[in-house]
N, C-alpha and C positions, 0 to 999 in steps of 0.2 A: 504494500500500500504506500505512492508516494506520499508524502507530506508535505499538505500545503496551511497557509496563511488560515483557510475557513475550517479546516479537521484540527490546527493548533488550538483556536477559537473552540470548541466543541470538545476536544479536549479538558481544556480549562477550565470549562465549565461544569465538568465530572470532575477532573482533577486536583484543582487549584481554583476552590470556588472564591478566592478570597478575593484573586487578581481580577476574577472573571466580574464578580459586581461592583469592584471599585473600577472598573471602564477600560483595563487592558483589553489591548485587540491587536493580534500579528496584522499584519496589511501584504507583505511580503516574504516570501523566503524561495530562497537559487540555495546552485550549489557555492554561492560563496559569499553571502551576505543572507541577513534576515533583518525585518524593519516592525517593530511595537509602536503601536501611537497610544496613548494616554491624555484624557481628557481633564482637566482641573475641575472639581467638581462637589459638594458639597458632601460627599461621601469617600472623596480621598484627599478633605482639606484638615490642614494641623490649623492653630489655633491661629497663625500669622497671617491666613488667610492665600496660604501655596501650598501645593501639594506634597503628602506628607512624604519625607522619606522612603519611607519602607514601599508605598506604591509606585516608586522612582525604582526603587528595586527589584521590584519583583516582573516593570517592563524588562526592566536592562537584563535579570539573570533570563527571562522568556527567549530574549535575541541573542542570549550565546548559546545555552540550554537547548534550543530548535534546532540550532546551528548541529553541535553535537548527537543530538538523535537522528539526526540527517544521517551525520557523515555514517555511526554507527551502522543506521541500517541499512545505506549503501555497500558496505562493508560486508555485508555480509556472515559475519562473526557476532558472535552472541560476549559484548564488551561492557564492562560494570561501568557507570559516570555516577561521577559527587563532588560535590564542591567543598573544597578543602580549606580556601582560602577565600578572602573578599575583602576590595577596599573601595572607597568613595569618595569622591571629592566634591561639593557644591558650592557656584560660583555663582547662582543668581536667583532668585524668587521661580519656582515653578508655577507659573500661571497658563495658564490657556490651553493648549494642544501640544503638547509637548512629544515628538519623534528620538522614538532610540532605535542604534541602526549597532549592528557587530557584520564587518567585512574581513572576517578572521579564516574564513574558510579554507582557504588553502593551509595556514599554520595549524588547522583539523588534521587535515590529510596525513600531514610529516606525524604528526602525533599519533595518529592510529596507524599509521604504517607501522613505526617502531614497535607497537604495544602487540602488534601481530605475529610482527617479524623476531622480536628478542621474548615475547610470552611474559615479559614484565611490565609492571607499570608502567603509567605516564604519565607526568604532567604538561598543562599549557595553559596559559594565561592567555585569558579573551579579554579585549575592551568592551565597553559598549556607552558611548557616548549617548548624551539625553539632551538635545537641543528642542527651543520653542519655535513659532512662528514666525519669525522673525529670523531663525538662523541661527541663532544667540545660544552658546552654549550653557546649560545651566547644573548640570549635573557632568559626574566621568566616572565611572563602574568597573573594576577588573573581578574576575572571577577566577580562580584557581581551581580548574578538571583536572579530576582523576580521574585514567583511562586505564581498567584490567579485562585485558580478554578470560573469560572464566572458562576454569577447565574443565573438560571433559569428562564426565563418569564411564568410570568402564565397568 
């Protein structure tokens, strides 16, 4: 089954109902990018009157998270993912419609290659930038995947 933007959506909404009523929505995904938009909205505002962190996060980890169950099941291989690590930086009020995009996809590839090719772990660091209408960057998101291909029962 490919993976697109409207099964990520549908997903979420069995999945990860938290993302799915606070207004994440994939819009896009290739094999080398994926694009979250997120609306500011009365149900994912903090107290300042911009949207709350945590719903900034949980677009940004959607557009590397896609990214990687992509590559995965292109792949072929039946590969464990978790996030290990996380950082964030915010540089301006989230107001309005806010776009996070992760164009990491080929740094997927090298990663799952290894984790196939050596049967050990992997890590890789995805960005995922969170700009508003305007351009204006307001948010920057790294996530740290872990990649194990699981073994085999005999």
């Amino acid at each position: 089954m490919k993976i697109t933007a409207s099964k990520l959506n549908k997903y979420c909404m069995f999945k990860l109902p938290a993302a799915y009523f606070t207004g994440v929505r994939a819009t896009y995904i290739d094999d080398t990018k994926c694009t979250v938009k997120v609306k500011h909205r009365w149900i994912n505002q903090n107290p300042f009157n911009s949207m709350f962190w945590a719903v900034q996060g949980m677009a940004a980890e959607l557009t590397t998270g896609a990214l990687v169950m992509q590559k995965i099941q292109n792949s072929g291989e039946k590969i464990s993912m978790l996030v290990a690590n996380n950082n964030a930086s915010f540089s301006k009020k989230a107001t309005g419609r806010i776009t996070f995009e992760c164009a990491e996809g080929e740094k997927l590839d090298q990663a799952i290659k290894n984790a196939i090719d050596t049967k050990e772990g992997q890590t890789v660091w995805l960005n995922a930038k969170g700009v508003n209408e305007d351009g204006v960057e307001v948010s920057n998101f790294n996530f740290e995947w872990t990649l194990k291909v699981k073994s085999k029962k005999q």
